[in-house]
C-alpha positions in Angstrom: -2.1 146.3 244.7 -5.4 146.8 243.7 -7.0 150.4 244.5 -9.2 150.5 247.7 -12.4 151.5 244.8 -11.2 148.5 242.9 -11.9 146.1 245.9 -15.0 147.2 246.3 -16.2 146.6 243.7 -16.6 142.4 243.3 -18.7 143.3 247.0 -20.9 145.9 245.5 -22.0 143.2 242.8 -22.6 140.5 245.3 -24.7 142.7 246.8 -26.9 143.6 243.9 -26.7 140.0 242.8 -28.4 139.3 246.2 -30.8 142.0 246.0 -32.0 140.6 242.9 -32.6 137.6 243.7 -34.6 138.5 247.0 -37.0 140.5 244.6 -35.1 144.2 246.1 -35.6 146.1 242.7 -34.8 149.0 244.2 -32.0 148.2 246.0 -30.4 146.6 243.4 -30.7 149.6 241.1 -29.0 151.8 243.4 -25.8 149.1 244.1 -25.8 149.0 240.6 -25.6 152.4 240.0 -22.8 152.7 242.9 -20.5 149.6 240.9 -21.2 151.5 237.5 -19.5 154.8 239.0 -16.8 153.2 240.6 -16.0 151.4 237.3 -16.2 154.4 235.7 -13.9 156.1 237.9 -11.2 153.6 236.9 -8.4 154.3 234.4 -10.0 153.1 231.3 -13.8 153.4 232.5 -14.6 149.8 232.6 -12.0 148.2 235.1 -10.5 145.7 232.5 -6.7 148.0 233.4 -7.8 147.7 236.8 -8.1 144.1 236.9 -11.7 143.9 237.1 -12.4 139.9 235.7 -14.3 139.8 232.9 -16.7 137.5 234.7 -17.5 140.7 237.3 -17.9 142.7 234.6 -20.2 140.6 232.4 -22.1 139.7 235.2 -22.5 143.6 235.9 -23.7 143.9 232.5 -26.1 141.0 233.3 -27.2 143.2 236.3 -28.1 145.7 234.1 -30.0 143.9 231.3 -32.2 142.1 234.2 -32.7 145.3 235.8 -33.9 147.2 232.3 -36.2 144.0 231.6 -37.9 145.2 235.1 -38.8 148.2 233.6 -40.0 147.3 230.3 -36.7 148.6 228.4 -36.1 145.9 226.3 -33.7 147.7 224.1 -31.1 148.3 227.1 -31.6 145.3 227.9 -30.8 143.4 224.9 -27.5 145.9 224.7 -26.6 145.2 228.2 -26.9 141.4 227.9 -25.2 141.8 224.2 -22.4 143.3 226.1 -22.0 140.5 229.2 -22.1 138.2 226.5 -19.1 139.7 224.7 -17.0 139.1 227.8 -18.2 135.6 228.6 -20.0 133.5 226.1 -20.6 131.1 228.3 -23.3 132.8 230.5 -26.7 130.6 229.5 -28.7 132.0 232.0 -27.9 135.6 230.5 -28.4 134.4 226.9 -31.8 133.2 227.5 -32.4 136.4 229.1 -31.4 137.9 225.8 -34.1 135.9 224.4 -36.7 137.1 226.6 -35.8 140.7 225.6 -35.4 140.6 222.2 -38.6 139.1 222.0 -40.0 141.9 223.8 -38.5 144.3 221.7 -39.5 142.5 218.3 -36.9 140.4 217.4 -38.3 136.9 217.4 -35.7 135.7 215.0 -32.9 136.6 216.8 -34.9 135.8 220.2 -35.5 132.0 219.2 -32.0 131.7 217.9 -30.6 132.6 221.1 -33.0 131.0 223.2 -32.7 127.6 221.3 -28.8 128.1 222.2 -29.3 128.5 226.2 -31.8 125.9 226.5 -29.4 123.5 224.8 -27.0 124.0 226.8 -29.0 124.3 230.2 -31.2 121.4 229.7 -34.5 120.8 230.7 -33.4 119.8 234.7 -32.2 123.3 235.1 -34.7 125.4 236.5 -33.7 128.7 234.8 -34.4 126.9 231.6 -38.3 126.1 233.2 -38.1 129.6 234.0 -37.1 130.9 230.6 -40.0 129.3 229.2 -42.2 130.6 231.6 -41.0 134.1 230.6 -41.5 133.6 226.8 -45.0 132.6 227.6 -45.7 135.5 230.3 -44.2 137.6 227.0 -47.5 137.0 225.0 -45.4 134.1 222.7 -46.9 131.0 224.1 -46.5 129.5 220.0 -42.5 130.0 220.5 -42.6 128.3 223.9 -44.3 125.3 222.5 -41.7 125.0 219.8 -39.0 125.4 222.2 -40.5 123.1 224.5 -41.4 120.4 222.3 -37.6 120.5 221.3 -36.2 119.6 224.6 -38.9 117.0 225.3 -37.7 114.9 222.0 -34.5 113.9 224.5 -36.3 114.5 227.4 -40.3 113.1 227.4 -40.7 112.7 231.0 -39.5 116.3 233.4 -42.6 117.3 234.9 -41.4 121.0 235.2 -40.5 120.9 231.4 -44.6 119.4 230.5 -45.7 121.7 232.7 -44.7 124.6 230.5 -45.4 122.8 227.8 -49.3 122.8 229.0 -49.1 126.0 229.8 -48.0 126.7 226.1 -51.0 124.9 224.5 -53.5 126.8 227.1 -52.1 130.3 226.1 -52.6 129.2 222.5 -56.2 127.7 223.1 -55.3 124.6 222.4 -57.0 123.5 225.9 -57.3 119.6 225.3 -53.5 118.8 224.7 -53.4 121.2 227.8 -55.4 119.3 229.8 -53.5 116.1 228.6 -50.2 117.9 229.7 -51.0 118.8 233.1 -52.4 115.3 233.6 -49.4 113.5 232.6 -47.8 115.7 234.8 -50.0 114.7 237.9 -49.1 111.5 237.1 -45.2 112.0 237.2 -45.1 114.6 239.9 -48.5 113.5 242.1 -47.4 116.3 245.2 -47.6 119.5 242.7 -50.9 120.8 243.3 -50.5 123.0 240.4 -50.9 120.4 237.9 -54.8 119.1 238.4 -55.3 123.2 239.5 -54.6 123.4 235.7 -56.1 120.7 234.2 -59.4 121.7 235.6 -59.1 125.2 234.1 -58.4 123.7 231.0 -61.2 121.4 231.2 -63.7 124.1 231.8 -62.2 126.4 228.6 -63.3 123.1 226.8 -66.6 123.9 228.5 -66.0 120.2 230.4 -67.6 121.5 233.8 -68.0 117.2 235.1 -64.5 116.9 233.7 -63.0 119.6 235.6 -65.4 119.1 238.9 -64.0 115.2 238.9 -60.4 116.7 238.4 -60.6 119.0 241.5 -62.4 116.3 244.2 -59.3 113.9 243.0 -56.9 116.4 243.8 -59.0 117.2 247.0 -58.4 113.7 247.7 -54.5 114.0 247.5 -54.8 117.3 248.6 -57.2 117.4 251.6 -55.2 120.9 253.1 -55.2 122.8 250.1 -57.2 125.8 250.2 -56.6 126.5 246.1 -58.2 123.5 245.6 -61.0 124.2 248.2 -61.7 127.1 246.5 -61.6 126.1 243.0 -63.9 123.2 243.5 -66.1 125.4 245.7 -66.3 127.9 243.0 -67.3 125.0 240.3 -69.8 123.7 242.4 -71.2 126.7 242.9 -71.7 128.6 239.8 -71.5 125.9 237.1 -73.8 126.0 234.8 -74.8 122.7 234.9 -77.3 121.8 237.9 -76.0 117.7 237.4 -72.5 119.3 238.2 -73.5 122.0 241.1 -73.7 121.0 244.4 -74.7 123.9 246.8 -74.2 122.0 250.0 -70.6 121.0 249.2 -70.0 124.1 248.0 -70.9 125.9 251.3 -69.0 123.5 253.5 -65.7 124.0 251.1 -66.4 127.9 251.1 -66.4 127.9 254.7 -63.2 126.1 255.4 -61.7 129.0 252.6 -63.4 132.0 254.6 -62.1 130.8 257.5 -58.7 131.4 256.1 -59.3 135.3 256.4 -63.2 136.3 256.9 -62.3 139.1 256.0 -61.1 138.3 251.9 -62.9 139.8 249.3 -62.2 136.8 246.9 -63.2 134.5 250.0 -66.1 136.3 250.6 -67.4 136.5 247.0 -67.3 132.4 247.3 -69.1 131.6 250.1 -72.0 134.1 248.5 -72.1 132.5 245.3 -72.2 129.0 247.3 -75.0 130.1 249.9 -76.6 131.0 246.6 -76.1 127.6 244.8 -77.6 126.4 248.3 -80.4 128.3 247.9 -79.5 130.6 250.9 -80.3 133.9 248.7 -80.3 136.4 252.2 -76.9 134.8 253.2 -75.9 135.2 249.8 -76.7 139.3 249.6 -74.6 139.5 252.8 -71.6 137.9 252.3 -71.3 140.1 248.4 -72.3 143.3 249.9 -69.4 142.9 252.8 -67.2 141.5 249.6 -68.0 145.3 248.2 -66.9 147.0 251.0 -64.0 145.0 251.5 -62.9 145.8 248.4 -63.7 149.1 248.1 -61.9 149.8 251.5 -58.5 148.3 250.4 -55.5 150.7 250.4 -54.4 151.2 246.4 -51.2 149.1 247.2 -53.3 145.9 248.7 -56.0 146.4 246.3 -55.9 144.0 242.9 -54.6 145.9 240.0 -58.4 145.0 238.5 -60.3 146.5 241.4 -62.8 147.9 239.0 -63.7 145.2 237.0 -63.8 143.1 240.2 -66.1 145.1 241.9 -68.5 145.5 238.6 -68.2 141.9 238.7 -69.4 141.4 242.1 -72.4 144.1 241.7 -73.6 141.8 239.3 -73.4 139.2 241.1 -75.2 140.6 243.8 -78.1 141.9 241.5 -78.8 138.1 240.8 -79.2 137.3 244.4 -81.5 140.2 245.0 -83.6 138.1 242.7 -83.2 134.6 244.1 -80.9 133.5 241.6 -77.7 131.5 241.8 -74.6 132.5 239.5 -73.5 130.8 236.7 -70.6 131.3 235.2 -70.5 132.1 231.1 -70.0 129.4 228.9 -66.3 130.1 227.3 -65.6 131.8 224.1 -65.3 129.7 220.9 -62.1 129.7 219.7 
């Protein structure tokens, strides 16, 4: 008969697994902490003579690694997902999440190796393997991603989610056109994922492709007539390209409006309609809607306010210097690269 702390224990790592996956960091760090001291109560200190499964303990182990990778300790957790992987080889999810943290902590040999193996064996339909390519790209090593990506597409050329990566790949290495021609083919395969022409239109305009990108977002208004990302990004284009062929004040203020009306009280929505009054030539409007941008901003508690609050706000005092003198914004031509 088990011992009443050794039933308890497959419960206690439900519960962190659940935790996890609703985002509960801290929550999950204390069940963990609660299953690591039962186990360690238990002859032997791990709960293999208790009759603890492997798979509980591996998947405890797992717990760990994911919860270390939380907190930027990539070492712990490449030793804790070393050591679930030692008890059940099988665990793809947790050897991809190896990969992420060995890349993290240096080791891109070892990283790719083990990646290549989990992706293999996921495949691209499995959306961990979509999200462990969005991890190694979040990680600063969008080259590796490509490589990886471009691997599972040779069997695989048309998963939207998988091209998708892959264009995000390309973008975070600057190579912005086969971006462009990623996200694209993706619209064309998946035609409800907003994401996708959202993308392309960013891409376009890092190619400095402002008609490109403006033509991109009114499609996807098209398809997409209740988006309000797509509202905004074409409102923003209209209104501060640098163009004048390609801005169109009055369609900017009419998509700005439909945005603000979201929240009027948004400092992000705010800062659009000014720069579209501006493009309108509505310069007083303009001066208002920046200056109650500022304060909006400036009055947001430090856990609702944008990690980049200062550079925001610098941002929009510049912006509202060029209104003061009847000018519209433009937004800078990109950086060669």
């Amino acid at each position: 008969m088990p011992s009443p702390v050794a039933e308890d224990i497959p419960a206690l790592i439900a519960e962190t697994e659940a935790a996890l996956v609703a985002g509960h960091r801290t929550e999950a760090s204390e069940l963990h902490s609660r299953v690591a001291r039962a186990l360690a109560a238990l002859p032997g200190a791990d709960g293999a003579a208790a009759g603890i499964s492997s798979a509980l303990r591996a998947q405890h182990e797992g717990q760990r690694g994911v919860l270390a990778l939380a907190a930027d300790d990539a070492p712990t957790a490449v030793e804790a997902f070393e050591a679930a992987l030692k008890l059940e080889p099988a665990l793809h999810i947790t050897r991809a999440n190896l990969g992420i943290a060995q890349l993290r902590a240096g080791d891109t040999e070892a990283a790719l190796a083990a990646l290549r193996a989990a992706l293999g064996a996921l495949g691209p339909l499995d959306p961990a393997a979509i999200g462990a390519l969005d991890a190694v790209i979040d990680a600063g090593h969008g080259a590796e991603a490509q490589g990886l990506a471009e691997a599972l597409l040779v069997e695989h050329p048309d998963v939207p989610g998988l091209i998708f990566v892959q264009g995000r790949a390309f973008a975070a290495t600057q190579r912005f056109d086969a971006a462009a021609r990623a996200f694209a083919r993706v619209a064309e395969l998946q035609p409800a994922l907003e994401g996708a022409p959202i993308n392309e239109a960013r891409a376009r305009l890092a190619l400095g492709d402002e008609a490109g990108a403006a033509a991109v977002l009114r499609a996807a208004l098209e398809r997409f007539p209740d988006s309000r990302l797509v509202k905004q990004r074409l409102a923003w284009l209209l209104a501060t390209a640098r163009s004048d062929e390609v801005a169109d004040g009055a369609r900017a203020v009419e998509l700005a409006k439909a945005v603000l009306a979201v929240n009027p009280k948004h400092p992000e929505f705010l800062t659009l309609a000014a720069a579209a009054f501006a493009a309108s030539g509505d310069f007083q409007a303009a001066r208002t809607h920046e200056g109650i941008a500022i304060e909006q901003l400036k009055a947001m508690s430090a856990d609702a306010a944008p990690l980049r609050r200062p550079e925001l706000l610098e941002a929009m005092e510049a912006r509202l210097a060029l209104y003061r003198t009847d000018q519209r914004w433009r937004e800078a031509p990109p950086t060669p690269h």
